[in-house]
N, C-alpha and C positions, 0 to 999 in steps of 0.2 A: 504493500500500500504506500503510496507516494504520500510524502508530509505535506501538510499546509505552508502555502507561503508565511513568511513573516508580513506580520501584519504594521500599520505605521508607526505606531508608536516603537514595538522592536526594532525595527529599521532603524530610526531615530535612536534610540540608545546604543546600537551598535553601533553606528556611523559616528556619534558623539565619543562613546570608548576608544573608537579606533584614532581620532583626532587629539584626544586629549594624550593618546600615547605616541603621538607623533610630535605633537607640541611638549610632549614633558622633554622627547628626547634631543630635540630641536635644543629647546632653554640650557637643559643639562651639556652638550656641546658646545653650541657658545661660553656659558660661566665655565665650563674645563679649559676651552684655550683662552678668557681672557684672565682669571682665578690663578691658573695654576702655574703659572713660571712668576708670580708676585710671592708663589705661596713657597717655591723650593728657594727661591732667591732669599728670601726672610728666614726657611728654614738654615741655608748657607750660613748665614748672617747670625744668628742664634747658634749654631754650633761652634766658630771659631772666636762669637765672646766668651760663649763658656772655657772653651779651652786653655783661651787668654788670662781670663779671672783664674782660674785655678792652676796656672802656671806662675802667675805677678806673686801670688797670695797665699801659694802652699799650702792648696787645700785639695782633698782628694778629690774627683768626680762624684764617688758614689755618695760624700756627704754631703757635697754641693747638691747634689740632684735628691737626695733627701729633705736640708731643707727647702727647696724649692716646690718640693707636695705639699711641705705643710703651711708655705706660702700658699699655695693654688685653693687647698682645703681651706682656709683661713677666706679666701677671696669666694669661695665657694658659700660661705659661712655667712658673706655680706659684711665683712672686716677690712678695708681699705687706709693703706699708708697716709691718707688725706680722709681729714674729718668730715664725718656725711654723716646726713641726719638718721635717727634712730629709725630701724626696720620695721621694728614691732609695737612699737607706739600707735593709737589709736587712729591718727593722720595716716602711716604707714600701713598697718592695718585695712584702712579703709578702702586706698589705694591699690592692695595688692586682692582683696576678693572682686574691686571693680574688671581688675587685671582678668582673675579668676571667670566673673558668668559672664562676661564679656567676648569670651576665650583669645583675649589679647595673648596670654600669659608672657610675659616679658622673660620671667625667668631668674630674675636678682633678687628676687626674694619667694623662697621654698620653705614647706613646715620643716622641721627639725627633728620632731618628737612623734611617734608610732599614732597618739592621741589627735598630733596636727594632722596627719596625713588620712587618718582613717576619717576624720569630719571633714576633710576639703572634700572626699569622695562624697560622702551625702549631701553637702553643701553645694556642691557646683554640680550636681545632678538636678535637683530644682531650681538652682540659681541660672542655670544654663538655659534652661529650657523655657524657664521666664523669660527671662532677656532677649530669646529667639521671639519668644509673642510680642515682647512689647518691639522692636524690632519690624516686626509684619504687620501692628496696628498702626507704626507710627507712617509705616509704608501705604500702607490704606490710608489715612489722613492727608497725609503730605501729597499723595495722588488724586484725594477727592479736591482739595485747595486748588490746585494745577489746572485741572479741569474747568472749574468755576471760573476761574481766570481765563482759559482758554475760552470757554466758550462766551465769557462777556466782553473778550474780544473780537472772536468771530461775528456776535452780532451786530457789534459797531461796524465792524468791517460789510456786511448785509446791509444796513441800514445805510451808506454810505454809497453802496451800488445800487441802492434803491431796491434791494430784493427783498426788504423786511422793511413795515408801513413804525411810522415814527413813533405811536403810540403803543407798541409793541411791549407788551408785561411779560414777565415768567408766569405759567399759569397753566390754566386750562386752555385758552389760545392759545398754546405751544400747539396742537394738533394740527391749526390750520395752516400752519408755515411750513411749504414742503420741506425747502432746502434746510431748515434743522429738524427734523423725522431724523431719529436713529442717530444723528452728530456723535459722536468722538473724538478725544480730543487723540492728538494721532501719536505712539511710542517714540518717534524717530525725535519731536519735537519736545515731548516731556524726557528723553534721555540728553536733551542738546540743554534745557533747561537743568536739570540735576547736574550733566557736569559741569556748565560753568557756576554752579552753586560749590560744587566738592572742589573745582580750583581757586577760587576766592576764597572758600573756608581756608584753604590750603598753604596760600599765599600769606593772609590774614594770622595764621596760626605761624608760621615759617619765623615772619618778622619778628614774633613775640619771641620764640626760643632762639634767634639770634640776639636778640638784645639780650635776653635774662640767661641764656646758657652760654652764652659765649660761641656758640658753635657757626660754623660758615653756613650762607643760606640754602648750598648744594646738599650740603648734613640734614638739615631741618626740614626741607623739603622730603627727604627720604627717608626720616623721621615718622614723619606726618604721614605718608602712603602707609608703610610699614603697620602704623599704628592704628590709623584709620580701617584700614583690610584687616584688623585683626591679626595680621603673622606675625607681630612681636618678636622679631631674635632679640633683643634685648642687648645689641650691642651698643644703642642710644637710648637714654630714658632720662625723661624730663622729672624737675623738681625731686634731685636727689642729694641736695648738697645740702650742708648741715643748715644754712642759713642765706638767705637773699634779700636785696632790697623790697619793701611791699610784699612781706611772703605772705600772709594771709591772701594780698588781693591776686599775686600771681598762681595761688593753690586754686583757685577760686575759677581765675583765666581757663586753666590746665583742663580745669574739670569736664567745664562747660563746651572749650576747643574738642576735645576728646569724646566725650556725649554725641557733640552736634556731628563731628566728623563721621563716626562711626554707624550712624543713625542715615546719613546722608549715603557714606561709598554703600552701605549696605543695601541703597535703593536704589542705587544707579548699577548696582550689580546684577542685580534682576531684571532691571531694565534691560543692560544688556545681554541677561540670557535669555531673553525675548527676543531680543535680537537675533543672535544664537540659532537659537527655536526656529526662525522664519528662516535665516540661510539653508538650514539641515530638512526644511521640510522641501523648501525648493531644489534642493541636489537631489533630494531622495525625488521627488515628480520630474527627474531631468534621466535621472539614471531610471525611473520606472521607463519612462517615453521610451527610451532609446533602447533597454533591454527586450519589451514586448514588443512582438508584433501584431500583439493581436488591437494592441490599445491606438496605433495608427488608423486599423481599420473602423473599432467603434468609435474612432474620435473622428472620421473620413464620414459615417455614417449616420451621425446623431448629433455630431457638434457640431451643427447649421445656423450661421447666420441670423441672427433676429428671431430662432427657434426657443421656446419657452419647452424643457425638457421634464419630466416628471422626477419622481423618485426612483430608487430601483426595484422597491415592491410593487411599486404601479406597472414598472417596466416588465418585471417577470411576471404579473397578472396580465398583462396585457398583450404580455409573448404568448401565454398558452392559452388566452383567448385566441388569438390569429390564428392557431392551431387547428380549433373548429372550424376556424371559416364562417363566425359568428357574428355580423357588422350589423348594428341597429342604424345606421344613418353614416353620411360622408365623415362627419365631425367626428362619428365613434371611431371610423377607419382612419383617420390622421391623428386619433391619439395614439392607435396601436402601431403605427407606424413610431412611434418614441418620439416625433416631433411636437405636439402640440396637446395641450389638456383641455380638456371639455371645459366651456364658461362656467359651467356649475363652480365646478372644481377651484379656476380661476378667481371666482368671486369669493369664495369661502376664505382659501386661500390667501386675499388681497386681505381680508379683513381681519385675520387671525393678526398677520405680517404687519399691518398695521397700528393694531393693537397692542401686539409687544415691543414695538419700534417709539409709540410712544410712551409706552413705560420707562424703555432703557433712557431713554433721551430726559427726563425728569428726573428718573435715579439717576444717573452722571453728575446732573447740573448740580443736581441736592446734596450728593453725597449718600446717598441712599442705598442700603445692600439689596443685590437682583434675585429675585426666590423666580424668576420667569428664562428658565432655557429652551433656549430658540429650537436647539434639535433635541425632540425629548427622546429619541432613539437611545440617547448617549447615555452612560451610568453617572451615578454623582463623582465619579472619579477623573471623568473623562475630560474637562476644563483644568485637572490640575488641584493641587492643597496647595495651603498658604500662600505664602507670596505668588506663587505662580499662576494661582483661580485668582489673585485680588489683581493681577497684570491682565488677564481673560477678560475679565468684568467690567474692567475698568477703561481698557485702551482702545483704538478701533481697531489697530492692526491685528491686533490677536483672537479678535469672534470669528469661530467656526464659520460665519456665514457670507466672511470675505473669500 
């Protein structure tokens, strides 16, 4: 027995696996040839100081490289030659579980004690998974705002061309305005808005830890991605010195820089696996076209021109009617021909189409969550969870019905 094809969503996560393991190996060859002759060159560098100190100073190797563990444990420990402020103090503290359900984790400060480590594990199991929701609510707000904006722009921009009458309310009159039926505000334009929001934060945050940390604005900048994405290596981390000028109002900056950052790359992340989404479904309908041939011939025989085509239940009910040889009238024999739907059908149809278009289009403007899906064929799974149903719901480019 022959298998089933894969179906689109398979396709789409294979085609995605295969890409991300092409892009990991990509990233990982570039960082090996630009990384790795800085990396033997500093190892060079580091063996013939050693050798040198324990030749000048008559000190063995193996005790030099002894204490040199208990140095690294020591700095492991969060113990540095230069005074910095307390780890575990209640500032410090606060700092490192934000680190924690954030899953920044920086890394420069870890529990110590069996008692630490076994509560960070219960701790950042609901701390995490909090912070994913509020994360996805704050993504759903920040998306319904966008919208609202968008669309009170589009209607100036109507009103303007004269295609929307002056007098024109948010309302129940939305139904009689063709041109916004169904509006969206469009991904491409809310991901161009997000990121020049996440580069301003960016820029905005950069300047603050050049001035207060001393560091170059190329550091900061990559800092700020670093931290904002959540990878945290922890080889930069802000507000760690014992003491700063305005440290209250720069702990305060930190917070807020950090919060908003994180809140932001996190939307614009989705956005662009929206994006994503719509390249991988297009290659996948590039490579179906071109693997079938049978999709040539149905798309030769049905994709007609100014043809209004049915479903494919109508289509296979309508196939094994033509089978009989069973035509109530001309109109019945040009439905089963797959070109055209009876007016009945048409009308029902228009009005159902109708009906949910002005729903969508008042829930948009409003902010409003959509309980109305367009293809009720589909399971409740089928638009996607979290973040990815509130980009479905939310955007034009990503409705099934485009």
């Amino acid at each position: 027995r022959r298998l089933a094809p894969l179906n689109e969503d398979n396709g789409r996560f294979l085609l995605l696996a295969a890409l991300i393991a092409a892009y990991l190996s990509a990233g990982a060859t570039v960082f090996s040839a630009l990384e790795s002759p800085s990396e033997a060159a500093a190892q060079l560098r580091w063996n013939r100081t050693l050798h040198n100190f324990s030749r000048i100073f008559n000190i063995s190797l193996p005790e030099l490289r002894a204490f040199l563990r208990s140095y690294e444990a020591a700095m492991a420990a969060g113990i540095r030659v230069d005074a910095l402020r307390p780890r575990w103090d209640f500032p410090g503290a606060f700092y490192f579980v934000g680190t924690v359900v954030s899953t920044i984790g920086f890394g420069m400060t870890t529990p110590a004690t069996v008692a630490g480590k076994v509560f960070l594990i219960v701790y950042g199991l609901f701390g995490c998974a909090g912070t994913i929701l509020f994360f996805n609510l704050f993504l759903e707000r920040i998306i319904s705002l966008l919208a609202f904006i968008m669309k009170a722009c589009h209607e100036r921009q109507l009103r303007r061309s004269g295609l929307l009458p002056p007098n024109f309310r948010r309302g129940p009159a939305i139904s009689g305005v063709g041109s916004l039926v169904g509006w969206k505000p469009s991904v491409y334009h809310v991901m161009l808005i997000l990121g020049i929001f996440a580069i301003t934060l960016s820029c905005c945050a950069s300047a603050m830890y050049t001035a207060v940390e001393g560091w170059n604005y190329v550091d900061s900048l990559y800092y700020c991605f670093v931290t904002f994405s959540t990878i945290g290596f922890g080889d930069l981390v802000s507000s760690q010195n014992a003491a700063y000028q305005n440290q209250g109002l720069y702990r305060f900056g930190n917070f807020i820089f950090i919060l908003m950052g994180v809140c932001c790359i996190y939307s614009l992340f989705n956005v662009i696996s929206i994006v994503i989404k719509q390249v991988l479904n297009w290659v996948l309908k590039k490579f179906e076209c071109r693997c079938c041939p049978k999709c040539h011939k149905s798309s030769a025989r049905l994709g007609r021109r100014n043809a209004i085509t049915p479903g494919a239940r109508l289509r296979r009910h309508n196939i094994s009617m033509d089978a009989d040889g069973q035509y109530d009238s001309d109109t019945e024999g040009r439905r089963l021909s797959g070109e055209m739907i009876s007016m009945r059908e048409l009308t029902a149809s228009n009005k159902v189409s109708l009906a949910i278009l002005q729903k969508q289009l008042s829930e948009t403007a409003n902010g409003y969550p959509r309980n109305v899906c367009i293809n009720t064929r589909q399971n409740g799974f089928s638009a996607g969870v979290g973040a990815l149903a509130i980009m479905n719901n939310r955007l034009a480019e990503t409705s099934d019905s485009r």
